[in-house]
C-alpha positions as CSV (number, residue, x, y, z in Angstrom):
1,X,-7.0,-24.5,0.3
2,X,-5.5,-22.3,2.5
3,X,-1.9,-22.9,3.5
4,X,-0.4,-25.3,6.2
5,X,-0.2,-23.3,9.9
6,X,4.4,-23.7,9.4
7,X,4.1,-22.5,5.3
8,X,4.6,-19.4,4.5
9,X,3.4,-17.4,1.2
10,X,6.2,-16.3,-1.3
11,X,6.5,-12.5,-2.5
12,X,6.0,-12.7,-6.2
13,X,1.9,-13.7,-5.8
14,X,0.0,-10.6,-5.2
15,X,-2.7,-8.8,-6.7
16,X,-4.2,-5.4,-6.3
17,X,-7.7,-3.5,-7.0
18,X,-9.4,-0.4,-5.9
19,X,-12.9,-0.1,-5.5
20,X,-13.6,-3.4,-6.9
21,X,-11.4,-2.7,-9.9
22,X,-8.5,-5.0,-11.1
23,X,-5.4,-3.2,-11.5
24,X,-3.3,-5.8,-14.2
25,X,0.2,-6.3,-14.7
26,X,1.8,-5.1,-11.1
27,X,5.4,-5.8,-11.1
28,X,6.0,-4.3,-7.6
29,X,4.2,-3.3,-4.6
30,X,6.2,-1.4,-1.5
31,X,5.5,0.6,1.3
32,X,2.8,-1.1,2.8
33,X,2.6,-0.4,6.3
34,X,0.8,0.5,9.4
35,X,2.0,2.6,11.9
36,X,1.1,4.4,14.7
37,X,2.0,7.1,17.1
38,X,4.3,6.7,20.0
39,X,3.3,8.5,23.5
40,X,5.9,9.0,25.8
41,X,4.6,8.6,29.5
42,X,7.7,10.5,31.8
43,X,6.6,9.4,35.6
44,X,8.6,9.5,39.0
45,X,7.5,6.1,40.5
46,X,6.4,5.9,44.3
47,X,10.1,5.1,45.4
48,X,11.3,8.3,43.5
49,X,13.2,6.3,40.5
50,X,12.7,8.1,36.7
51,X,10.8,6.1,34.6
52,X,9.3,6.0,30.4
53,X,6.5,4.4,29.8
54,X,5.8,4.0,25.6
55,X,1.6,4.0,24.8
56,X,0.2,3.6,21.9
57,X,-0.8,6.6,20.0
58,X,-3.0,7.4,16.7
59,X,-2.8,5.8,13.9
60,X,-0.9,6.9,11.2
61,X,-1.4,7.5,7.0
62,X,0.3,5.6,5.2
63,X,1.4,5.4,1.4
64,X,2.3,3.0,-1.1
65,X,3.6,2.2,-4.6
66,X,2.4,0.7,-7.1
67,X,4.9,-0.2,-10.3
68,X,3.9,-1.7,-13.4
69,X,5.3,-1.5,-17.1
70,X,4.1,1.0,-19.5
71,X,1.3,-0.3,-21.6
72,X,-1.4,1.6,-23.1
73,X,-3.6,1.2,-20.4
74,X,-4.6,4.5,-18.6
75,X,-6.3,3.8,-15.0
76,X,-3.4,5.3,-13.7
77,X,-3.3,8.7,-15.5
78,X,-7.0,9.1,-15.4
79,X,-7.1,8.6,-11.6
80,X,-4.4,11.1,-10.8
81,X,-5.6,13.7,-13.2
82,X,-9.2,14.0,-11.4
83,X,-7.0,14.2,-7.7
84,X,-5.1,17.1,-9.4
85,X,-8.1,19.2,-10.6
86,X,-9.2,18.3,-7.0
87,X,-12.1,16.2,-7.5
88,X,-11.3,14.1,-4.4
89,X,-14.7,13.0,-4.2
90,X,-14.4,11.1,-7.3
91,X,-10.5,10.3,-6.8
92,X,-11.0,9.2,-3.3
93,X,-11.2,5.2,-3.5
94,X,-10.6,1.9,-1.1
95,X,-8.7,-0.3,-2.3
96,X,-6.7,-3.6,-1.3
97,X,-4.0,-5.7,-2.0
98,X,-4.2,-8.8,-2.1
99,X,-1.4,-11.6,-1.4
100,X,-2.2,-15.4,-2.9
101,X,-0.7,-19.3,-1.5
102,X,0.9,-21.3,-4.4
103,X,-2.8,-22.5,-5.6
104,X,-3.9,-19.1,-6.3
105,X,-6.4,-18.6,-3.7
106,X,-5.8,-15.4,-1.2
107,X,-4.4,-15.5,2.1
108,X,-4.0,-11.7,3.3
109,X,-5.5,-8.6,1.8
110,X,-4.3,-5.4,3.0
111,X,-6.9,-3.4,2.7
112,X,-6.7,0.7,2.4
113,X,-9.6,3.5,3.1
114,X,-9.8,6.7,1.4
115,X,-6.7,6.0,-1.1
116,X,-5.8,9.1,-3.8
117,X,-2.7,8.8,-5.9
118,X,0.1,11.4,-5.0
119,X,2.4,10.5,-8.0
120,X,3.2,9.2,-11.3
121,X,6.6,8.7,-12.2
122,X,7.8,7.2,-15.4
123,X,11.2,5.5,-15.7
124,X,14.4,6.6,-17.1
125,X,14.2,7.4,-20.8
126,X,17.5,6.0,-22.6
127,X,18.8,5.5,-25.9
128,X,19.3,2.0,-26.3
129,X,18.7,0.6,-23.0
130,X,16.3,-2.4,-23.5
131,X,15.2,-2.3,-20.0
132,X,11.3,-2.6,-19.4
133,X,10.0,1.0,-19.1
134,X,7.7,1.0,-16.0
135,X,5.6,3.7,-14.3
136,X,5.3,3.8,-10.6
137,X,2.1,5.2,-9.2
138,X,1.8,6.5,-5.7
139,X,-1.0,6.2,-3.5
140,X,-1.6,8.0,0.0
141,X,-4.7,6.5,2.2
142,X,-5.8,7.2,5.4
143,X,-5.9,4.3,7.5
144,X,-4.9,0.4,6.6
145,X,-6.7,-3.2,8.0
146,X,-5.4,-6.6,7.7
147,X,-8.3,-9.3,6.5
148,X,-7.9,-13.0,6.3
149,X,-4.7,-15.3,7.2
C-alpha cells in the first residue's frame, strides 16, 4: 500500500541495484541529484529598462556515493577494476535507487543511465578504534529520472 497523500517516507529505508543486481548492506547513499544548466537571457525591454531572464539549460551529470561496511563481498572492486583498464562497455551500467514506505513496498526510485564507478575509498585504518570499517564507492552517470510516487 502506498502511502497516505500528507505521509512522508523516512531516510533510513532505501535500497539500491544496478543492472538488475542487488547491491546488499548500504549504510549510506548521498549525492543524488539532478541538475541542470542555467541560461542567462540579458534583454533591453521595449521601454528601455535592463532586464535577466533565467532559462533552463542542459542537463547535467551527476554522481553519487554509495557506503557500505567492508565485508568480503567484491561487486565493488570488480566493477571499478574493469572502468580502470577501460572496459567501459562492460563497466557502463543503469542502475537505481530505490526508496521504501514503512511496509516495505517502494515509493520512488531514482533511476541512473550509463553509471561507472569513479572511486573506492576505504575508511580510516586505526589501532584500536572499534568503529565499523566501511568502503565508499563512487559512481558518475550521465543523466538521472524520477519513477513512481
Amino acid at each position: 500500500m502506498a502511502l497516505p497523500e500528507l505521509d512522508t517516507s523516512v531516510g533510513h529505508s532505501f535500497g539500491a541495484e544496478y543492472d538488475g543486481v542487488t547491491i546488499s548492506a548500504i549504510q549510506e547513499v548521498s549525492g543524488l541529484k539532478m541538475e541542470q544548466d542555467v541560461i542567462e537571457l540579458k534583454q533591453n525591454t521595449p521601454d528601455g529598462k535592463y532586464v535577466i531572464k533565467k532559462l533552463p539549460g542542459r542537463r547535467k551529470a551527476g554522481e553519487v556515493t554509495l557506503t557500505r561496511g567492508l565485508t568480503a563481498e567484491n561487486s565493488f572492486d570488480k566493477w571499478i577494476e574493469v572502468s580502470h583498464f577501460g572496459k567501459m562497455g562492460e563497466a557502463r551500467k543503469n542502475g537505481a535507487v530505490i526508496v521504501f514506505d514503512y511496509e516495505g513496498n517502494p515509493i520512488k526510485r531514482y533511476v541512473m543511465t550509463n553509471c561507472w564507478p569513479k572511486t573506492l575509498e576505504i575508511g580510516s585504518l586505526k589501532a584500536g578504534d572499534t568503529s565499523v570499517l566501511t568502503e565508499k564507492l563512487t559512481i558518475v552517470y550521465e543523466e538521472m529520472t524520477v519513477e513512481g510516487g
